[in-house]
N, C-alpha and C positions, 0 to 999 in steps of 0.2 A: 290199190291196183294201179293206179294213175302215174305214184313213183317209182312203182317197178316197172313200169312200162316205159316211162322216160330214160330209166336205167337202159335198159336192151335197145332203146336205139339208137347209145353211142356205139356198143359193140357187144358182141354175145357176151353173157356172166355165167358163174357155174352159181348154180340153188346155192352155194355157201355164198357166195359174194352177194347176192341179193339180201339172203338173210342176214348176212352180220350189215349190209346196208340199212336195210329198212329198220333194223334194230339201233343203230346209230343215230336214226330221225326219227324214235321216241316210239315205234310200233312195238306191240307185243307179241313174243313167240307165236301164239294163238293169231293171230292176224298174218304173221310173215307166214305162216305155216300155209292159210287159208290161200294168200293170196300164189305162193309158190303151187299149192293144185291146182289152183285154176290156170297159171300158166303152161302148167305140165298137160293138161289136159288140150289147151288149147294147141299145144304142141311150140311153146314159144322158147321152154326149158329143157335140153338134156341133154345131161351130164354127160353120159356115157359117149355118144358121137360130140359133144365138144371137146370133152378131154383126150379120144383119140384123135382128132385132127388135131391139138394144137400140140401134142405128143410129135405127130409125123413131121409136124412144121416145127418146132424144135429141132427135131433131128435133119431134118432135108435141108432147107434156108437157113436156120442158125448155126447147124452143126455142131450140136451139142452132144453131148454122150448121156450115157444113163441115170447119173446120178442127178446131173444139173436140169433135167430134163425133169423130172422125179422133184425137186426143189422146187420145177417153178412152178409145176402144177399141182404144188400142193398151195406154195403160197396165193394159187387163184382158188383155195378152201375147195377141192374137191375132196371128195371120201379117199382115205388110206388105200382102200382095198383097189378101188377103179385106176388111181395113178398108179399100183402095181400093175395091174394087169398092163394099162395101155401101155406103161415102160416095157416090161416084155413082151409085148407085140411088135414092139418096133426097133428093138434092142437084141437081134440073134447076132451071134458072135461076130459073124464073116460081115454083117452091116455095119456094124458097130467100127470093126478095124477099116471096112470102104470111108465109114465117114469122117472118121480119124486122119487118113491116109486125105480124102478132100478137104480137110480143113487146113493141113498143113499145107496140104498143095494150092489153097490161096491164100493161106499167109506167108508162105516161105518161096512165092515164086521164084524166086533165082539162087530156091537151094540152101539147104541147113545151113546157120551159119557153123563156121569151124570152132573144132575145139569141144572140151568140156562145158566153157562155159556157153558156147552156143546148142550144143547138145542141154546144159540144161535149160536155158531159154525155150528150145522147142518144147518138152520133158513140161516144164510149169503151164507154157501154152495150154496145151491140151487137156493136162490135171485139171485146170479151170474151167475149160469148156466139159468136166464133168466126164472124163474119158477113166477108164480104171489103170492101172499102172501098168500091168501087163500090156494093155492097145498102146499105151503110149508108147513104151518099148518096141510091139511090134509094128506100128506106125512107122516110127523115126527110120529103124533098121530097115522095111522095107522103100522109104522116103530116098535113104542114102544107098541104096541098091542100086534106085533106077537112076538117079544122078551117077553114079560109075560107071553102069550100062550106056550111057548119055554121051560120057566122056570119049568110051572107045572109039 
């Protein structure tokens, strides 16, 4: 109990990261298992409101999209099923293309650069922050609207 509890007070863990810890410094499933109830009980573990916040903080402060968002919270070992849900909770179409449209708008402050190959530049950008190909698209296209609009 004493290592999982050092664990959580550098920062919150999901019941996977604890388990495959204490399993790494020689505990048995039967003991990780024990001492994960007793935190869950004490209310010190859970999954479900950690993995929806750090889902919304994904997407709000890092501006990330669906998939990358889905990647990272699996690799913090929560259940398949819980980072589904939380990804679509916080992944309805029209947010998805706001937060697409915000990321570009602090990375490309002064405007797509020109061309194909700055149009792919932007295009990879967002692919990476885990955007689907259609937002980037509709991203970019709405991005280089309001820059013409800008111009008039």
């Amino acid at each position: 109990m004493a290592a999982a509890l050092h664990m959580l007070s550098r920062r919150a863990l999901s019941e996977g990261e604890i388990r495959f810890r204490l399993k790494a410094k020689g505990y048995s499933e039967a003991e990780a298992e024990s001492v994960l109830g007793r935190l869950r009980g004490l209310g010190l573990v859970d999954d479900g409101t950690l993995c929806a916040d750090l889902a919304r903080a994904y997407r709000d402060v890092r501006m990330c999209g669906p998939v990358r968002i889905a990647g990272a919270l699996l690799s913090r070992r929560f259940p398949r099923d819980l980072v589904e849900e939380s990804v679509r909770a916080v992944s309805r179409p029209g947010e998805e293309l706001a937060a697409a449209a915000a990321a570009l708008g602090k990375k490309f402050r002064d405007g797509i650069p020109g061309g194909r190959e700055g149009a792919a530049r932007v295009f990879r950008f967002l692919a990476r922050r885990g955007f689907s190909p259609e937002t980037c698209r509709q991203a970019i296209r709405r991005l280089s609207r309001d820059i013409e609009e800008g111009e008039e």
